[in-house]
C-alpha positions as CSV (number, residue, x, y, z in Angstrom):
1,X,-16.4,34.5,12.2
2,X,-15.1,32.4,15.0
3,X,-17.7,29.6,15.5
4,X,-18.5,28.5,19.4
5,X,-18.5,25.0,20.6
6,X,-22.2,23.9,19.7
7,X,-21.7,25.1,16.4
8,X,-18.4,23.4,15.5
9,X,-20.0,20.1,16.7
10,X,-22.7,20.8,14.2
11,X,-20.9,21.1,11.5
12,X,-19.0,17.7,11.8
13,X,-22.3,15.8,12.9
14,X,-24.1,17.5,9.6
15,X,-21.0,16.2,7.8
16,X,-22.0,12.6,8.5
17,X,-24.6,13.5,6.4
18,X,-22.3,13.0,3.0
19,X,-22.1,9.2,2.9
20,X,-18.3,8.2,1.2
21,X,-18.9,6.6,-2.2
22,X,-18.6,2.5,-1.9
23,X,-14.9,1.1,-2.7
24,X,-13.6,-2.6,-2.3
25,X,-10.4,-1.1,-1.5
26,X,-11.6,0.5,1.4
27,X,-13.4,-1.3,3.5
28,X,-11.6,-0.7,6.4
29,X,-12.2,2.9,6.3
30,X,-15.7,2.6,6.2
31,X,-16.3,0.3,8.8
32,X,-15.0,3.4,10.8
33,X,-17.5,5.5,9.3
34,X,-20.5,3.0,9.9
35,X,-19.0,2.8,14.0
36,X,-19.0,7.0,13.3
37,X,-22.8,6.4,12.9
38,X,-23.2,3.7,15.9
39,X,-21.4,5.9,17.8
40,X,-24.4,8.9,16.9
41,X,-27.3,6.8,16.6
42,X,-27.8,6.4,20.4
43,X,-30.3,3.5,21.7
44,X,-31.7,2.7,18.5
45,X,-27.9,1.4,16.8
46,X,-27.7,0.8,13.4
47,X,-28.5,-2.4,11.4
48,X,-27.4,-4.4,8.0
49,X,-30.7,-2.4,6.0
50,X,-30.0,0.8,7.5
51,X,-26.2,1.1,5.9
52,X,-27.7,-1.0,3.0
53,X,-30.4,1.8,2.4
54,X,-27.6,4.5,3.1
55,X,-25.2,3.4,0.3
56,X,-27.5,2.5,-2.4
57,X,-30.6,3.2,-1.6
58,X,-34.2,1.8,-2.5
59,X,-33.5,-1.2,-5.2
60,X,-34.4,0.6,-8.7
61,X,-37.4,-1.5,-10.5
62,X,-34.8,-2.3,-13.4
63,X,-32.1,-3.5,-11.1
64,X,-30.4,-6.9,-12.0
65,X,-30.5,-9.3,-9.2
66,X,-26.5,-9.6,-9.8
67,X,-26.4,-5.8,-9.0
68,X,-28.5,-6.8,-5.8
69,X,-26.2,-9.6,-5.0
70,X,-23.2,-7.6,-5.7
71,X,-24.2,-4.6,-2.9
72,X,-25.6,-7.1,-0.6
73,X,-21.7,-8.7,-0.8
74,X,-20.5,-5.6,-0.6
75,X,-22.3,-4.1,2.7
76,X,-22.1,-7.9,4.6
77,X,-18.3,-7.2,3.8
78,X,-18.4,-3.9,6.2
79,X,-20.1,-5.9,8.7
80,X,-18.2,-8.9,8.8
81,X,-15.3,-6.4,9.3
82,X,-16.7,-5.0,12.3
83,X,-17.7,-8.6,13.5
84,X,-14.0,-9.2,13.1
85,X,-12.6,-5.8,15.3
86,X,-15.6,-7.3,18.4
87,X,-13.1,-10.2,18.3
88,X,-9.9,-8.5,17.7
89,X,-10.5,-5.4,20.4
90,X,-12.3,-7.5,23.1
91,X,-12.6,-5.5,26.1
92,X,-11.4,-2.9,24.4
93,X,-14.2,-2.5,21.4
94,X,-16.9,0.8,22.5
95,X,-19.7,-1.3,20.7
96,X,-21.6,-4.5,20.7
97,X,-24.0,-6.7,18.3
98,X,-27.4,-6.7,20.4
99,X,-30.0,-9.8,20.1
100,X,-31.2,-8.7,16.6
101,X,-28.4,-8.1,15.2
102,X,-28.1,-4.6,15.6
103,X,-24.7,-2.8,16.2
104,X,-25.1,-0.4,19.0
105,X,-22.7,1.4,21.5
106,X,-21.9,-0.1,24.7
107,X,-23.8,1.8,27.9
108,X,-20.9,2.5,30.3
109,X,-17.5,2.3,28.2
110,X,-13.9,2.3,29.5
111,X,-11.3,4.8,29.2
112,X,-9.5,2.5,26.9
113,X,-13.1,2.4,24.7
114,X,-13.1,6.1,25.0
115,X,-9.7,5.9,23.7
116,X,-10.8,4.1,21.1
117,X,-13.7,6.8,20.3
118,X,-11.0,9.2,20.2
119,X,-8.5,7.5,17.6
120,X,-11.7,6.7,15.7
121,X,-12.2,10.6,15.6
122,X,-8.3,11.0,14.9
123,X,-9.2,8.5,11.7
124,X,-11.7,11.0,10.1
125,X,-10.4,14.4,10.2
126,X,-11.9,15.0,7.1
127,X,-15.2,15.0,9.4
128,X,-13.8,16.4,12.0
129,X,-12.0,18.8,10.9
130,X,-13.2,21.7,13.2
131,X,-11.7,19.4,16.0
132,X,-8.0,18.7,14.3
133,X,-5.8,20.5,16.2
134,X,-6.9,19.2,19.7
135,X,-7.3,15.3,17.9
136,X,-3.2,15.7,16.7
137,X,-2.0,16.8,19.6
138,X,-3.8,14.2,21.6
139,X,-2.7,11.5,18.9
140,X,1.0,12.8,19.7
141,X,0.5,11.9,23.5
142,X,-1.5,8.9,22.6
143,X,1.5,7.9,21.0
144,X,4.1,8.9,23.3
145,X,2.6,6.9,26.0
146,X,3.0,4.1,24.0
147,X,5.9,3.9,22.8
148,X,7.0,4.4,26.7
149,X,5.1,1.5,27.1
150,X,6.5,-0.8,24.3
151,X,9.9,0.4,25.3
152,X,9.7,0.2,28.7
153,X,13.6,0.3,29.3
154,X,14.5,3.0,26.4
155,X,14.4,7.0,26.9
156,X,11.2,8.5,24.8
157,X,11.6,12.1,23.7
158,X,8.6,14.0,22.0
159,X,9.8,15.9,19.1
160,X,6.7,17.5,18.0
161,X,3.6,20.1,19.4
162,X,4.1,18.6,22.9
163,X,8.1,18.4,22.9
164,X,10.8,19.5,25.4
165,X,13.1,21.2,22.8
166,X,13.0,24.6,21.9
167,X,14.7,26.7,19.2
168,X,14.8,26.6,15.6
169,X,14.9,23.1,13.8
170,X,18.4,23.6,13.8
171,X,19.0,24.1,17.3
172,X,16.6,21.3,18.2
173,X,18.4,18.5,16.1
174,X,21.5,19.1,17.3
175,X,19.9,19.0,21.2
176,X,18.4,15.7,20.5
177,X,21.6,14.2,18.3
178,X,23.1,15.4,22.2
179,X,20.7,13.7,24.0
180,X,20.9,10.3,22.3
181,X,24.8,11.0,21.9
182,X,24.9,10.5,17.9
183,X,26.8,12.9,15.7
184,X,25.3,15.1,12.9
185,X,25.7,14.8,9.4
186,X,26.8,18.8,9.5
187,X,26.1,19.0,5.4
188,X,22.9,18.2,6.1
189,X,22.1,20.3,9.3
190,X,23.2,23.2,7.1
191,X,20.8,22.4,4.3
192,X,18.0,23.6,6.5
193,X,16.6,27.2,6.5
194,X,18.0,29.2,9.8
195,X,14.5,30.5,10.2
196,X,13.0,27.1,10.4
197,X,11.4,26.6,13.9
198,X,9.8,23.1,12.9
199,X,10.4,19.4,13.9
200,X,10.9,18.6,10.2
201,X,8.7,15.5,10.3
202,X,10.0,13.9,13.9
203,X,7.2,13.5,16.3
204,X,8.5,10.7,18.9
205,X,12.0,9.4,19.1
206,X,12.8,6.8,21.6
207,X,16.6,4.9,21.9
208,X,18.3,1.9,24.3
209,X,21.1,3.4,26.5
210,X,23.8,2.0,27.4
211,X,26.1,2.7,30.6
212,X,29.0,3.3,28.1
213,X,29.6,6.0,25.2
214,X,29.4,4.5,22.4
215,X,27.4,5.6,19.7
216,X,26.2,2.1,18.6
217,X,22.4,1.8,19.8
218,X,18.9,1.5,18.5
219,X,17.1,4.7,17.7
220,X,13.1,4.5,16.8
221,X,12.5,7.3,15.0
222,X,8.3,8.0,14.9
223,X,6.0,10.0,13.0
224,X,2.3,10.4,13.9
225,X,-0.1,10.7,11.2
226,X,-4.0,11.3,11.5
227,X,-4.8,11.9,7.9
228,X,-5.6,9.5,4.8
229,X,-2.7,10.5,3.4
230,X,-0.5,9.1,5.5
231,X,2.3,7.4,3.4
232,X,3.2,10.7,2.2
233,X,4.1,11.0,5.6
234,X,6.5,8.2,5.8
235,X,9.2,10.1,4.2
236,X,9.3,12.7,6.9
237,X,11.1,10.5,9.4
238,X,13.8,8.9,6.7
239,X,15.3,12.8,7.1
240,X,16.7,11.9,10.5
241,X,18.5,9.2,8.3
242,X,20.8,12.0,6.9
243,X,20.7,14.3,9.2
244,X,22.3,12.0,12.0
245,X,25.7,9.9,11.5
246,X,24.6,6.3,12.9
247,X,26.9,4.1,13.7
248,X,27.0,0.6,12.8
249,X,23.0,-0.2,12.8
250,X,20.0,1.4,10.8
251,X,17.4,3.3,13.0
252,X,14.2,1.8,13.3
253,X,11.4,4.1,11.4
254,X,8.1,4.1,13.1
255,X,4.6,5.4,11.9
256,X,1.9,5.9,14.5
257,X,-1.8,5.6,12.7
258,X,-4.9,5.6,14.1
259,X,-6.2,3.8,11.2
260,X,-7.2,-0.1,12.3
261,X,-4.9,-2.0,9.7
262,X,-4.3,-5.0,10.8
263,X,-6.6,-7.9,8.4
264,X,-6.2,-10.8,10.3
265,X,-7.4,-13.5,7.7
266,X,-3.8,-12.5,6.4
267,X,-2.0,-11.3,9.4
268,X,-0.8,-8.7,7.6
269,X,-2.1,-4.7,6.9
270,X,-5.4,-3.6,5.3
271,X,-3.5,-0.9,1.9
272,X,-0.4,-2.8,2.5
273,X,1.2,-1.4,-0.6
274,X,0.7,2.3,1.0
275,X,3.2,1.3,3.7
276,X,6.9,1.4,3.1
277,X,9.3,-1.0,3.7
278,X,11.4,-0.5,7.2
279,X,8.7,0.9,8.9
280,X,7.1,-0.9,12.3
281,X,3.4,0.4,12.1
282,X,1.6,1.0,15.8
283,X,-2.2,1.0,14.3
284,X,-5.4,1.1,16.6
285,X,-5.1,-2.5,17.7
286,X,-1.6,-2.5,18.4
287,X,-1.7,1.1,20.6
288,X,-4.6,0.2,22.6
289,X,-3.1,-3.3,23.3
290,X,-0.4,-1.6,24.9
291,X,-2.3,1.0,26.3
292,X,-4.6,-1.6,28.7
293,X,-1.3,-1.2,31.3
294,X,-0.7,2.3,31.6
295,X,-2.8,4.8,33.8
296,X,-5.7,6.9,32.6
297,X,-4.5,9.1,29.8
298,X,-8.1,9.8,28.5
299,X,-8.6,12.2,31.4
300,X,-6.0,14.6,30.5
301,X,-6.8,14.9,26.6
302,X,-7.7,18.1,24.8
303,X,-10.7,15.9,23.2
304,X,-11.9,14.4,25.9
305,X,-15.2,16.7,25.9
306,X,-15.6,16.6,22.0
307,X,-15.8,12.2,23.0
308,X,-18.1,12.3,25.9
309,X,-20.1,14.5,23.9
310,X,-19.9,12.5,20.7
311,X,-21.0,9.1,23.0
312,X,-24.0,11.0,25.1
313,X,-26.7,9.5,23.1
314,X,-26.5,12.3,20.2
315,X,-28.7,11.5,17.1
316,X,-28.3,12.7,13.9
C-alpha cells in the first residue's frame, strides 16, 4: 500500500520515539539526534533534564551516586558538543541556547540553516527513511555545488542520479576518461558486466585543465555517502584508481558526509579510525562553509517541503 505524504511523515516523527542506546563512541551522532528533537519540539525546546530523563530515565532508589555521576557526565557531554557546533556553525547553526539554558530552534532560519536541517535529515536515514531517495539525491547536488565552489577553476562532472552521462557503466567511464582526457585501464573496463548501467561507486568527479594535452593533472574523485555505514563506502571511489591509467600523480579521493566530524579540541575527525587514509573528507562544517557564497540551492531541493515541514513548530 503506497503511503501519502502525511503518513510517511508520521512514521519518521513516531520513529523519534525509539531513543538510540547511550555510547561514548558516539557522541557525535547523538547530538544530531537531540537537534532531531529541538528541531520537533517547537517553542518549548528541549533542556539538560529532558534528554537526561529520555536516556535513563527516573534515578532507580538503588542507584549508586557513581552511576548518577557517570550519566550526568555522559548527557553534559552531548550538550557541551552542541555548545561547541553554536561556536563552530555561527551564522550558520538552525538553533540557539535561550536564557534558561534551554536549546530551542531559531524563529526565522536561513537557507544555509535550512541546509543544515536538511544534511541533518541526510545524517539519520535510518529515521528517515521514507524520505531517502529525495535526501540522496539532494546530498548529491549539495555536494556538487560544493565542490564547484572549492574548485572554482576545475571542471565538476556529476557521475551519479543527477549526471550528464548516459549508457551502461561501460559506456559512461569511457565518456568521462574522454572528458578529463585520461586513458583506460582496458583489462579493467572489461571486467565489468555489459549489462551494468551503474556509476560503480563515482558520484562527483572534478579535475584542473590545462590548455595543453597532456594527461598529467589532478583528478578528485568523490563519493557521497548519507548512511552510518559510510566507510564501506570509501572503497567505491578507489575503483576509478584501476579503471583509469593516471599519469604521473595519484587522484585525490574525496568522501562527501553529512555527518559533523570535525572535534575541534583535536582538530581532527570524530571515528577517525572509520576514515581511510588518502581521502579529503567535506563533512557538515566544511560544505556549509563553502556553501555561504553560492546562490540559493535550498529552493530547488526535492526535500525542501519534507524541511519546512519538519521546522513549522511540529511536536511530537
Amino acid at each position: 500500500m503506497v503511503m501519502n505524504s502525511e503518513e510517511k511523515f508520521s512514521v519518521c516523527v513516531a520513529e523519534l520515539g525509539n531513543t538510540p542506546k547511550p555510547s561514548t563512541n558516539d557522541t557525535n551522532l547523538l547530538a544530531d539526534f537531540v537537534e532531531l528533537l529541538i528541531v520537533f519540539s517547537g517553542e518549548s525546546g528541549i533542556s539538560y533534564g529532558d534528554i537526561k530523563d529520555r536516556f535513563f530515565g527516573e534515578p532507580d532508589e538503588n542507584q549508586t551516586a557513581e552511576v548518577d555521576d557517570k550519566n550526568e557526565a555522559y548527557i553534559r557531554s552531548i550538550f557541551n558538543l552542541i555548545d561547541e557546533r553554536i561556536a563552530q556553525f555561527g551564522d550558520n547553526y538552525p538553533f540557539m541556547k535561550d536564557e534558561h539554558g534551554v536549546f530551542i530552534i531559531k524563529e526565522h532560519l536561513s537557507s544555509e540553516e535550512k541546509i543544515y536541517i536538511c544534511l541533518l535529515l541526510s545524517s539519520s536515514l535510518d529515521i528517515f527513511h521514507q524520505y531517502q531517495t529525495e535526501l540522496t539525491t539532494d546530498f548529491e547536488t549539495i555536494c556538487y555545488e560544493t565542490m564547484k565552489l572549492f574548485l572554482p577553476n576545475a571542471t565538476v562532472k556529476a557521475f551519479g542520479k543527477n549526471s550528464e552521462y548516459t549508457g551502461t557503466a561501460r559506456e559512461k567511464i569511457i565518456k568521462l576518461a574522454n572528458d578529463i582526457g585520461l586513458e583506460v585501464n582496458n583489462h579493467e573496463i572489461q571486467e565489468i558486466n555489459e549489462r551494468n548501467n551503474q556509476e560503480r561507486g563515482l558520484d562527483i568527479v572534478g579535475w584542473l585543465p590545462f590548455k595543453d594535452t597532456c594527461q598529467n593533472k589532478i583528478v578528485f574523485l568523490g563519493q557521497c555517502a548519507c548512511g552510518k555505514q559510510y566507510e564501506s563506502k570509501q572503497h567505491d571511489a578507489r575503483r576509478y584508481m584501476e579503471y583509469y591509467i593516471y599519469y604521473k600523480t595519484e587522484p585525490q579521493l574525496t568522501l562527501f558526509v553529512p555527518y559533523s566530524l570535525i572535534n575541534p579540541s583535536c582538530r581532527k575527525f570524530y571515528h577517525s579510525d572509520l576514515i581511510e587514509r588518502d581521502y579529503l573528507i567535506f563533512e557538515r562544517l566544511r560544505i556549509l562553509s563553502l556553501l555561504e557564497s553560492t546562490e540559493n540551492i535550498f529552493e530547488h531541493l526535492r526535500a525542501k517541503d519534507l524541511v519546512e515541514k519538519c521546522i513549522g513548530n511540529y511536536h511530537v
